[in-house]
C-alpha positions as CSV (number, residue, x, y, z in Angstrom):
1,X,-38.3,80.8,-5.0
2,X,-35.4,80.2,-2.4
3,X,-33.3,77.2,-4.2
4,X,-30.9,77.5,-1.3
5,X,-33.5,77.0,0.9
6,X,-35.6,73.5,-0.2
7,X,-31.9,71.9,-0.8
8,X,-31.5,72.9,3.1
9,X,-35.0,71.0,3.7
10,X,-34.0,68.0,1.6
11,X,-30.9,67.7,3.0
12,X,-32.4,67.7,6.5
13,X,-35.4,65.2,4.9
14,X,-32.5,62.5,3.3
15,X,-30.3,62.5,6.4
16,X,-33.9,61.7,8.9
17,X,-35.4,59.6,6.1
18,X,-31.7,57.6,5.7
19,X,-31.7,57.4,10.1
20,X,-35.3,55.8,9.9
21,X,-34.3,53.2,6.9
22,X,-31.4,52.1,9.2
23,X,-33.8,52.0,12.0
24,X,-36.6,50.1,9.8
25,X,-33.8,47.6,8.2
26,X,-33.0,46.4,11.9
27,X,-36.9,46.3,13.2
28,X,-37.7,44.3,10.0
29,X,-34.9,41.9,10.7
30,X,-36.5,41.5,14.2
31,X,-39.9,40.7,12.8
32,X,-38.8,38.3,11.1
33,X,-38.1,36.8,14.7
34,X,-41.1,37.8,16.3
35,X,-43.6,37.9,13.4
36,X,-46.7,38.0,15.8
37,X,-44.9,41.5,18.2
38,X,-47.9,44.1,17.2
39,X,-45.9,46.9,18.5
40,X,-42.7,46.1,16.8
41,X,-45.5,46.0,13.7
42,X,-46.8,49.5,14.4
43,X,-43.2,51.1,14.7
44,X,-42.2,49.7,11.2
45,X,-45.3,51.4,10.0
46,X,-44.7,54.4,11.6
47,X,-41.4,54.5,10.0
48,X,-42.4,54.1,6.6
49,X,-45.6,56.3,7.0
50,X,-42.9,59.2,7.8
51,X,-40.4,58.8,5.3
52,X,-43.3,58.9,3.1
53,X,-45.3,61.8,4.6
54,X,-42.0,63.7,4.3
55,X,-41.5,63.1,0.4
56,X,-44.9,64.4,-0.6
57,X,-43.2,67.9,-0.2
58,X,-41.4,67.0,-3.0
């Protein structure tokens, strides 16, 4: 097994995973100011359904 390799890939996985979380701590803060914006909803959940799709690898 290539060590060198899966750090590379969870590198790449914490720097897109840390992007979304800023992303998700900003669109939760908006929710809170539009509680009832079903779209804003569904990108939230699309944010955490990736970072955790993406951890399962490891």
């Amino acid at each position: 097994m290539d060590f060198g390799l899966d750090a590379e890939i969870l590198d790449d996985f914490l720097i897109e995973a840390g992007e979304i979380l800023d992303l998700l701590s900003e669109q939760l803060i908006q929710l809170e100011q539009a509680p009832n914006d079903a779209d804003l909803l569904n990108s939230i959940f699309r944010g955490f359904h990736t970072v955790k799709g993406g951890g399962l690898v490891f």
